[in-house]
N, C-alpha and C positions, 0 to 999 in steps of 0.2 A: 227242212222238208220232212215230211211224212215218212212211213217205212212205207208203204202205199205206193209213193210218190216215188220215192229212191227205187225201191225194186221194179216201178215198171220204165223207167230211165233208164236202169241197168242193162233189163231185156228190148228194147226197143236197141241201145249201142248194139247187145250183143246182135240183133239179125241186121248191123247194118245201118240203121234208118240215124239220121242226125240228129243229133243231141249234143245242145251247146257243154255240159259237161264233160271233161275227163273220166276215163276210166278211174284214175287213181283218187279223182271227187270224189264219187258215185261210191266208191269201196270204203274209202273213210267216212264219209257219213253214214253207209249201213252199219260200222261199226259201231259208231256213237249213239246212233238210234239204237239199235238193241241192245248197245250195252246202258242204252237209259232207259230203257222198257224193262228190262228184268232186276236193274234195280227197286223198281217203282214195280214190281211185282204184275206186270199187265203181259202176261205171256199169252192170253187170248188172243191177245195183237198180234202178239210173233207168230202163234201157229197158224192166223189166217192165211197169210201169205208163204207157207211151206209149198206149197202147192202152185207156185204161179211157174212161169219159165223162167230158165236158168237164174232163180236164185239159190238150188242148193248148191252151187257154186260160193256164192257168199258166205252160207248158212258151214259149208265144210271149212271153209276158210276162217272164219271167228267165233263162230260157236260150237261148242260139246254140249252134245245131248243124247237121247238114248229112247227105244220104244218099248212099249207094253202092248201085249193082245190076248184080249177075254175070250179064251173057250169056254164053250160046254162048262155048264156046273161048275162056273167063276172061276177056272183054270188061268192061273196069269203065267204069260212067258212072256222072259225079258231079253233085251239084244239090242247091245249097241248100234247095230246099222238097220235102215231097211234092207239090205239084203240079205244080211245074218238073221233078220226075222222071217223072211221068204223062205232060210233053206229051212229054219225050226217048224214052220208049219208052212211046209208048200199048197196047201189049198186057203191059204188066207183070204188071197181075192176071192176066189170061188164063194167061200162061207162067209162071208162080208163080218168077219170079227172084228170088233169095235177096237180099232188103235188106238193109243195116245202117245203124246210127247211123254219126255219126263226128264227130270235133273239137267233143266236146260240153264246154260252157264255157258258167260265167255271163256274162249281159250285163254288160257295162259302163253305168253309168249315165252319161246322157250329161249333161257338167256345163254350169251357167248360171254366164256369167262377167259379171262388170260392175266396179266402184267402191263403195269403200263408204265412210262417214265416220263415225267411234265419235266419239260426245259424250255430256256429263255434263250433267244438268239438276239444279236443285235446286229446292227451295223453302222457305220460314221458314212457317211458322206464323201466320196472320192476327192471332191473339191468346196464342199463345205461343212466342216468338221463341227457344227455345232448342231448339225444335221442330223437325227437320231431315229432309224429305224429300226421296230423290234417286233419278234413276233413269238409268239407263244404259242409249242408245240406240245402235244400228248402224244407219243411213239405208243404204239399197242402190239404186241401176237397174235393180235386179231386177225391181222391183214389190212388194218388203215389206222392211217394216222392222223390227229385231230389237228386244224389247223388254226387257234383262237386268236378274235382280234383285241382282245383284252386279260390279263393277268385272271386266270379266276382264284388266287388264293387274295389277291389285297381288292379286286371290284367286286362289285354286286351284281349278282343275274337274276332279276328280278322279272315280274310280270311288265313292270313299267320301264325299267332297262333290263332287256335281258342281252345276252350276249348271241354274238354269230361265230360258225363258222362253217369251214369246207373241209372235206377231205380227199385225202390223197393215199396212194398204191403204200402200205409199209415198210419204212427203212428198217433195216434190222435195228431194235434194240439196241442202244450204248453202253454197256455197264460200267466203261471205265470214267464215265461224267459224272464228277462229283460237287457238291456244294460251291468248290472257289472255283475262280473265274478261269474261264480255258480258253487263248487266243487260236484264234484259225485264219492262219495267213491264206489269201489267195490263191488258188488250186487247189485248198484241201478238199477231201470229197463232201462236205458240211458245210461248204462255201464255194458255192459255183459263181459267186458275184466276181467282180473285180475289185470290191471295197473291203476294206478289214473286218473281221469281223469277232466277236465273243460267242463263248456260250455256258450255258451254266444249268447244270439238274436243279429243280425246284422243288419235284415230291416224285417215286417212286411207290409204288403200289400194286393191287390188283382190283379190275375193274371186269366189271360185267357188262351187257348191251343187249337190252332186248325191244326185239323191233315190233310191235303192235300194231303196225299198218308201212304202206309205203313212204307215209308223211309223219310219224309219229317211232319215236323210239324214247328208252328210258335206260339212262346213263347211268352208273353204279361206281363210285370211287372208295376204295380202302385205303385210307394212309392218315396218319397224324394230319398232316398239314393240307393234302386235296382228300376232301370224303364228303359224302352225304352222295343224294340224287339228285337228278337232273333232268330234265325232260327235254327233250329234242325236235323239233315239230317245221315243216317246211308246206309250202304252198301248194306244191306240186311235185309228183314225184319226175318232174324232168329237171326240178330246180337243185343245183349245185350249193346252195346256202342254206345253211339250217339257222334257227333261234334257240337259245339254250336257255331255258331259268332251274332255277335250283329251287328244289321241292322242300317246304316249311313241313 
């Protein structure tokens, strides 16, 4: 879609009127649109549409930018907001001084740093023991915990496989899970099942997360054995499952 098209899809949801898009569509594709319009340096585009309804809703949401206004005998005053430039020269409208955009750039998203601990859970099969399931968890201080369906230190998370997962409210942190193998009989708090179960730390570290839209965030691991980035991306911000690849 256009940025055209996007922002007036936006303002049509916002007074109401039906629009087979989601709100959370509508907002990642403005991001993507203007963060491909200003790389490709076509900011004419962007400021055309400053001015429609309720896009600087969007416009405060994903991009930083800032004004300029020429007084009298080429006077330039600058200001982060329009309103910070209204109070610098309260008769602007009055005087119709020529505005402009300027240093117009996507936001940065701001990232959440903490700790994280990657361990392996399994389980055997209550009555068939060649029965094997496991699941690979990232513990965080974030306040969620990552819940993968495949090993990410021995698979690949690629564009053509990439990995899934969901997450969940965070369990404290373990510190006392180390490398060899730790059983956990039935009832422990780490095994709510009624089947046997192991578990085992894989990599400790610290990770960052930063969210750039509803549908999109970017995953940051520190440690010897889980590190690099990661990209995170789901359909809809009502959807429970994300896709992970890992960033070349």
């Amino acid at each position: 879609m256009k940025l055209s098209e996007i922002v007036q899809a936006y303002a049509d949801k916002r007074r109401g009127e039906e629009v087979k898009a989601e709100f959370d569509v509508l907002k990642n594709n403005f991001k993507i649109c203007i963060e491909s319009l200003i790389k490709e340096n076509k900011l004419e585009e962007v400021k055309s549409e400053m001015d429609k309804p309720f896009v600087m809703e969007l416009f405060n949401k994903y991009v930083d930018y800032s004004f300029s206004a020429t007084k009298e005998e080429g006077v330039i005053v600058e200001a982060k907001t329009m309103d910070e430039l209204l109070k610098k020269i309260p008769d602007l409208k009055e005087k119709k001084y020529p505005v402009e955009m300027k240093e117009i750039k996507m936001k940065e998203a701001e990232a959440k740093k903490g700790k994280f601990l990657l361990y392996k859970q399994w389980w055997k099969h209550k009555n068939k023991e060649s029965v094997l399931i496991e699941k690979f968890i990232i513990s965080t201080d974030l306040g969620i915990d990552i819940y993968l369906n495949k090993d990410p230190l021995a698979k690949s998370f690629t564009e053509s496989e990439p990995g899934t997962f969901y997450t969940k409210l965070s369990k404290e942190i373990t510190p006392r899970l180390t490398e060899s193998i730790k059983f956990l009989p039935v009832g422990n708090k780490l095994n709510v099942t009624l089947m046997a179960s192991w578990i085992k730390k894989m990599s400790a570290g610290e990770i960052s997360i930063s969210e750039s839209s509803d549908m999109e965030k970017t995953i940051k691991f520190s440690d010897e054995k889980l590190n690099g980035v990661f990209i995170a991306k789901r359909d809809s911000g009502d959807s429970d499952f994300w896709s992970l690849t890992k960033k070349t």
